[in-house]
C-alpha positions, 0 to 999 in steps of 0.5 A: 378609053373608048375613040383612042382616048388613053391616059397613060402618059407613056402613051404618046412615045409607044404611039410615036415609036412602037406603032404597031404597039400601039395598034395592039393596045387599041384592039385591046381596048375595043375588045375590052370595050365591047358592049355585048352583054354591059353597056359603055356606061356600065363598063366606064362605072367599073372602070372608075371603081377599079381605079378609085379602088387602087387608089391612082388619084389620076386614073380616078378624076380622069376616068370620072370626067370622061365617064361624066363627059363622054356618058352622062354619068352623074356624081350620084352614080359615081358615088355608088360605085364608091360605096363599093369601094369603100367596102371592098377597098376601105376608106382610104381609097374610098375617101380619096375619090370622094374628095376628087369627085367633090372637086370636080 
């Protein structure tokens, strides 16, 4: 989510009808984002966890290909995460993002 990378789909109206809207929404995301006490890297490994954890299929793959993008992150540290998943959400979230990291 960091540079104005969003995923939501509704993302693009509000940014074409809601401006200010918009606005709001990106200083948001660069006071969430602020690297003061965890790094990018780290926040972006959370931010896969709690997605995959919710089980948003779409949020999870696409968090995890701009973490692997943007971060370096490996599928070996992603895999960590999901072994907090899997024992804070269950298997059902867990293995859904397991099945997605394995496509990717």
């Amino acid at each position: 989510m960091k540079n104005e990378v969003f995923f939501g789909e509704g993302i693009k109206a509000v940014k074409e009808k809601y401006p200010d809207l918009y606005e709001a929404i990106v200083k948001l995301n660069e006071a969430a984002y602020t690297g003061k006490v965890l790094d990018y890297k780290t926040q972006k490994l959370i931010a896969i966890g709690i997605v995959a954890s919710k089980c948003d299929e779409i949020a999870t793959e696409k968090q995890m290909i701009s973490g692997m993008k943007e971060l370096g992150i490996t599928k070996e540290e992603i895999a960590d995460v999901l072994r907090v998943v899997l024992l804070t959400s269950g298997m059902p979230a867990f293995t859904k993002a397991m099945r997605i990291l394995e496509k990717i």
